[in-house]
C-alpha positions in Angstrom: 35.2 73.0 136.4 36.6 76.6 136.3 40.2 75.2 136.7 39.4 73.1 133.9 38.0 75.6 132.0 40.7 78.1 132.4 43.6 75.6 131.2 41.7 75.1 128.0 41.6 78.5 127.5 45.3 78.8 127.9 46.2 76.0 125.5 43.8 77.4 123.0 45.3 80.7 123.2 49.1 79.6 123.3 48.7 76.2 121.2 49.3 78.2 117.5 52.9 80.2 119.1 54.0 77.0 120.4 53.4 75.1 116.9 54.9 78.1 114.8 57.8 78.1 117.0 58.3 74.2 116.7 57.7 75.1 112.9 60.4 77.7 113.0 62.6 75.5 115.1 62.2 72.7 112.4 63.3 74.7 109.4 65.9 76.3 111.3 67.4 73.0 111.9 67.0 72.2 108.5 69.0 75.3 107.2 71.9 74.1 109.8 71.9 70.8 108.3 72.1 72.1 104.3 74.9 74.8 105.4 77.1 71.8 107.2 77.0 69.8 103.9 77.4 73.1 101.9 80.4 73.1 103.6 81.8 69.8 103.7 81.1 69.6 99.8 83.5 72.7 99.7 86.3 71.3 101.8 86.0 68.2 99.3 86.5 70.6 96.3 89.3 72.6 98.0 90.9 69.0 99.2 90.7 67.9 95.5 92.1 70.9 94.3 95.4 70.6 95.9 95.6 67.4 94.9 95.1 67.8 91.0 97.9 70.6 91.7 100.5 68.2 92.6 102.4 66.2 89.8 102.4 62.5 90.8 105.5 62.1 89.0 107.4 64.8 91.0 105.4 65.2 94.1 105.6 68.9 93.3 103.2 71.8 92.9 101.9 72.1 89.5 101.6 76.1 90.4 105.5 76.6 90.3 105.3 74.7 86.9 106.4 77.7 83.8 104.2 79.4 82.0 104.8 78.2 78.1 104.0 80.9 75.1 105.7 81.0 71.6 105.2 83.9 69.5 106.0 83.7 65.5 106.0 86.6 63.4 105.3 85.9 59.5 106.5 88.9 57.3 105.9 90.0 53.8 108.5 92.6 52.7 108.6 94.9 49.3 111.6 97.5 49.4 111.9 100.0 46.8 115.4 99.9 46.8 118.6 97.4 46.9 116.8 93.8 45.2 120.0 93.2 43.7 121.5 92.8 47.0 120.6 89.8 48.6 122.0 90.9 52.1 120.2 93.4 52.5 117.7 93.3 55.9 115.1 94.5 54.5 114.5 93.1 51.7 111.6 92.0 49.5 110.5 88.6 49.6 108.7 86.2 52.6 110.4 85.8 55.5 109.9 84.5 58.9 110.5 87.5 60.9 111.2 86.0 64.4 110.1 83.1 66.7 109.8 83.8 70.1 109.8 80.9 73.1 108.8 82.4 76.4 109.1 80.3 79.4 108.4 82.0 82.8 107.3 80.6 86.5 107.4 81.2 90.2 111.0 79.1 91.3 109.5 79.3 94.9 107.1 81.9 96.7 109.6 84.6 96.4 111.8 84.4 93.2 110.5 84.7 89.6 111.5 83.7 86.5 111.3 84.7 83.0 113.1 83.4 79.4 112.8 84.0 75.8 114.7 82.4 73.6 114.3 83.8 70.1 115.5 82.7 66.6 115.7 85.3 63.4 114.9 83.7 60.1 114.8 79.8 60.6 118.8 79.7 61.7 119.9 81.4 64.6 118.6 80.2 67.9 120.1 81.4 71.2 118.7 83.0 74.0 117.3 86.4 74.3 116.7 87.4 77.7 116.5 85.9 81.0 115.5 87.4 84.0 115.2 86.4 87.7 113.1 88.9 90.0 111.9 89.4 93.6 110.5 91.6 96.0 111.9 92.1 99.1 109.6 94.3 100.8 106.5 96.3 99.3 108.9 98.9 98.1 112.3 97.4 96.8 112.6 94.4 94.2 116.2 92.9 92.6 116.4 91.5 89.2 119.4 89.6 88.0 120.0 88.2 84.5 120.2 89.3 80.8 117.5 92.1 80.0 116.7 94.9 77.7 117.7 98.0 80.0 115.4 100.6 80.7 117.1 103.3 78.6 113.4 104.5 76.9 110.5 103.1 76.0 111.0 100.9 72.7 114.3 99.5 73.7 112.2 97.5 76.1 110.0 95.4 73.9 110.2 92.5 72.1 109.8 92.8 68.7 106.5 91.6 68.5 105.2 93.9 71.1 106.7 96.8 69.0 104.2 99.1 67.8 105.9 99.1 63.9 107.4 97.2 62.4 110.6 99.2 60.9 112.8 100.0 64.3 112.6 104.0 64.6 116.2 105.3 62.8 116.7 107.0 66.3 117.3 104.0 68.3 119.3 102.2 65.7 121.0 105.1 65.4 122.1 106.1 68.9 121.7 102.2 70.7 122.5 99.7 67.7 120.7 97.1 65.7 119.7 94.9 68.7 119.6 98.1 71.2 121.1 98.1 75.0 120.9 94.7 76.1 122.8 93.7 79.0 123.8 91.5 81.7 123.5 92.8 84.4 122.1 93.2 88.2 119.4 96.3 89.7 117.0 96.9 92.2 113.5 99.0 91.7 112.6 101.4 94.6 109.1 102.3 94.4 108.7 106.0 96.3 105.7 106.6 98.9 104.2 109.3 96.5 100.8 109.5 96.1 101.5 108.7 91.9 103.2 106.0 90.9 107.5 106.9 90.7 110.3 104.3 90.6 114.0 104.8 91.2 115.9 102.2 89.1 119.2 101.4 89.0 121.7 98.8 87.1 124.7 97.8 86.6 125.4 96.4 83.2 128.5 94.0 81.5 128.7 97.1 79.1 129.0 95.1 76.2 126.9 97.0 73.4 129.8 97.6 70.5 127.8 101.0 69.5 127.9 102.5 73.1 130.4 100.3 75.2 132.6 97.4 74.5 135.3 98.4 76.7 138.3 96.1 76.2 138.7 95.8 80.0 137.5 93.6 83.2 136.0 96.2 85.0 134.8 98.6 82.4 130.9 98.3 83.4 128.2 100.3 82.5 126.0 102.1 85.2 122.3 103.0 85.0 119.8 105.1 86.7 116.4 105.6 85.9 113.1 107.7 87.0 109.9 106.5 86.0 106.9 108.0 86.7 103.0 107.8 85.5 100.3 110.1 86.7 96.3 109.9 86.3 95.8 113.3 85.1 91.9 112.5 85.0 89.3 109.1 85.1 90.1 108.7 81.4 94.0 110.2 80.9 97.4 109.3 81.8 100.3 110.7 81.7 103.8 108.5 81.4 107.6 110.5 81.9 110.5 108.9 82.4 114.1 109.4 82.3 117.1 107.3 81.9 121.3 107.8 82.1 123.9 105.8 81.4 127.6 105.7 81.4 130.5 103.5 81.3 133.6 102.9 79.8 134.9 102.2 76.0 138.3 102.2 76.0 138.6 104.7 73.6 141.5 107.5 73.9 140.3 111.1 73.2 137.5 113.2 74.0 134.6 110.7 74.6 136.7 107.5 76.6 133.7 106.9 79.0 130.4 106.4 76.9 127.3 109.0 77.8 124.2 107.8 76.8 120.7 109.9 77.4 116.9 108.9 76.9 113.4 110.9 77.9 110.5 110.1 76.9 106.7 110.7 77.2 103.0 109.3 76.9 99.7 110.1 77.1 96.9 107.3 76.9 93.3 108.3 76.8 90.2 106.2 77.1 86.8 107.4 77.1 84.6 105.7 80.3 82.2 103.4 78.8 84.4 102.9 75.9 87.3 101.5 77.0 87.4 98.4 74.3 86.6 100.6 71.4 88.6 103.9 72.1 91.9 104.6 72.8 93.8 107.3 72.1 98.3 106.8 72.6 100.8 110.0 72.2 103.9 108.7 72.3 107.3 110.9 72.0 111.3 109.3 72.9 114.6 111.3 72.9 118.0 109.6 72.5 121.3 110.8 72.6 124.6 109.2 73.0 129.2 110.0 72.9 131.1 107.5 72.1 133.9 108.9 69.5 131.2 111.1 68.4 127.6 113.0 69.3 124.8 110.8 67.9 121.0 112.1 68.7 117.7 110.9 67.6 113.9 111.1 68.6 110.7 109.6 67.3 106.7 110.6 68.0 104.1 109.0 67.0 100.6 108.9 67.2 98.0 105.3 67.4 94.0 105.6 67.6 92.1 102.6 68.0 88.8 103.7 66.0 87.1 100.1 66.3 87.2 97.2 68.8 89.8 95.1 66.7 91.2 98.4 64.4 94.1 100.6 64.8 95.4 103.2 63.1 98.8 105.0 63.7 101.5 107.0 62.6 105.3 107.9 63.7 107.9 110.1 62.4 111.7 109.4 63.0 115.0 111.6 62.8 118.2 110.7 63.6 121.9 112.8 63.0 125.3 112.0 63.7 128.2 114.6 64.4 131.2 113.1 62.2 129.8 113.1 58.6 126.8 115.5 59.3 124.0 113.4 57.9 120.8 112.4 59.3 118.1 110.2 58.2 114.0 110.8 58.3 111.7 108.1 58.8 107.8 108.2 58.0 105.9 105.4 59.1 101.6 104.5 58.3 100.2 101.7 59.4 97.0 100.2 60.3 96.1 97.2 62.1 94.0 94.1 62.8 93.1 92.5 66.0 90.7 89.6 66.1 91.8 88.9 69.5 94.7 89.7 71.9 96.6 86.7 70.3 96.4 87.5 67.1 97.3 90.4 64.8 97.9 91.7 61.1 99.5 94.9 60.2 100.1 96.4 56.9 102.5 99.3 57.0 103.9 101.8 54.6 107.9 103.6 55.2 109.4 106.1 53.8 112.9 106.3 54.7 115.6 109.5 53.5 118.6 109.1 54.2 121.9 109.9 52.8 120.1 111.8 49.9 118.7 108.8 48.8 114.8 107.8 49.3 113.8 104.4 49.8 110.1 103.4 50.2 109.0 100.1 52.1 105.6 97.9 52.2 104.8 95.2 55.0 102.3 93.0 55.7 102.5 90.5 59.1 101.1 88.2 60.6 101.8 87.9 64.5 100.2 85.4 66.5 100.9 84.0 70.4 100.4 80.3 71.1 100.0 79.5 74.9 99.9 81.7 78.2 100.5 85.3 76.9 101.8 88.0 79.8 100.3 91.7 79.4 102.8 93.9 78.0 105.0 96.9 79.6 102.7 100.1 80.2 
């Protein structure tokens, strides 16, 4: 009777552990069983994944397929001077500024692509750029094709990326009408500093007419350039670079092998918190060039974003050549629109002196991107 009454004590005093521990047990089972199929169902998605990423047609990888963008640029033009010469560039009337095809992919996991073919008016098509690219290691990259060389800031961007609208006279002076573009071949060292600083150097076809054009096989153009950006708080950066070029022109005299010089400098400022509504851009270029003659120019400028889709800027120009002793002064106003990243309109105001003559220009454009659009050049 006392045995009897002691192992009824015992299962009444253990009996409610055991259950909760069966309890426990139970759900813990049940947690195993919803984290397996958690599981499985993500395999299935990842499984299905790859699959939708290979063509059927080709059996390839839809991920090495090219990214497709066309840009178009609509311009309304009033000039102030030369309506009785049809030829002129500028002139007043409506005109389709440029079109723009970008095409640009992954060839495999380790060479890159990019293209733009571009067409002036609604006649000339022909391509623009192309560039091949790739990294090989963490610090040195090659790039190989037809580019805008690195010889400042501007030269570098496509003309819908450009900030105005009327090329700075400083650039057309001392590079050209279409600026240094080149075939060519370089490599990109990026330097263990604790800022970012690339080494960059080229070797170009040297076939600019206003800097180059040498008349024989080997007259190439050679190009080195520093670039270098530091934070110089949380909300400013700093940007300095600069580039040198030289290379042969065939030329007798003084100035047979082609000089050409650019430095320039930005600051970018954006307050925390206000990133998408403030920004503040400083931007300053030198240019100088010999080829039969000195040939200098600069432009600053100044652009405030004072709203999330408003901008409002400002530049100044100046430009002199040696031989003739004249230069030219450019004013620039211009304030623009962004609904979104795709799409903007700009209305701009130039004043242009040169020569002793004063010529005043109005613009009004419409720039839009259709399709994957890459993030422009710091």
């Amino acid at each position: 009777m006392k045995l009897f009454c002691l192992l009824f004590f015992l299962i009444g005093f253990f009996y409610p552990s055991i259950q909760s521990h069966a309890i426990a047990d139970g759900k813990t089972h049940k947690d195993i069983k919803q984290l397996e199929q958690r599981i499985k169902k993500l395999e299935s998605e990842r499984k299905n994944s790859q699959l939708n990423n290979i063509s059927t047609a080709t059996g390839l990888s839809r991920s090495f397929n090219p990214a497709i963008n066309l840009n178009g640029l609509l311009l309304g033009t009033y000039n102030s001077e030369g309506n009785d010469n049809s030829s002129q560039s500028n002139k007043t009337g409506l005109s389709v500024q440029e079109m723009e095809l970008q095409l640009a992919g992954n060839v495999d996991s380790w060479f890159r692509v990019q293209s733009t073919f571009s067409m002036e008016g609604t006649e000339t098509f022909g391509l623009e750029e192309l560039v091949g690219s790739g990294l090989i290691t963490n610090n040195l990259s090659l790039q190989v094709g037809k580019f805008f060389a690195p010889m400042g800031k501007h030269n570098q961007l496509h003309t819908h990326a450009q900030p105005f609208v009327a090329t700075p006279v400083s650039n057309e002076m001392v590079l050209g009408e279409e600026g240094l573009k080149e075939i060519g071949f370089g490599a990109n060292y990026l330097l263990p500093f604790s800022f970012f600083s690339e080494i960059n150097l080229q070797i170009l076809e040297g076939e600019n007419e206003d800097l180059f054009a040498s008349t024989v096989n080997d007259g190439f153009a050679y190009l080195t350039r520093s670039a270098n950006s530091f934070d110089l708080s949380d909300e400013t950066t700093m940007d300095a670079n600069l580039a040198y070029a030289f290379g042969d022109n065939s030329l007798s005299g003084t100035y047979k092998t082609t000089e050409v010089l650019g430095v320039d400098i930005r600051f970018k400022h954006k307050p925390l918190g206000r990133e998408a509504y403030r920004t503040t851009i400083w931007q300053s270029e030198f240019l100088t060039s010999t080829r039969e003659q000195i040939k200098t120019g600069f432009y600053t400028y100044l652009q405030q974003q004072f709203s999330k889709h408003w901008w409002a800027q400002g530049r100044y120009s100046h430009s002199y050549q040696q031989s003739d002793r004249s230069d030219q002064n450019q004013y620039s106003l211009a304030l623009s629109y962004f609904p979104s990243e795709f799409l903007e309109t700009k209305l701009e105001y130039t004043h242009l002196n040169q020569y002793a003559a004063d010529e005043n220009q109005l613009f009004l454009r419409f720039n839009f991107t259709l399709g994957a659009h890459k993030g422009h050049s710091y």
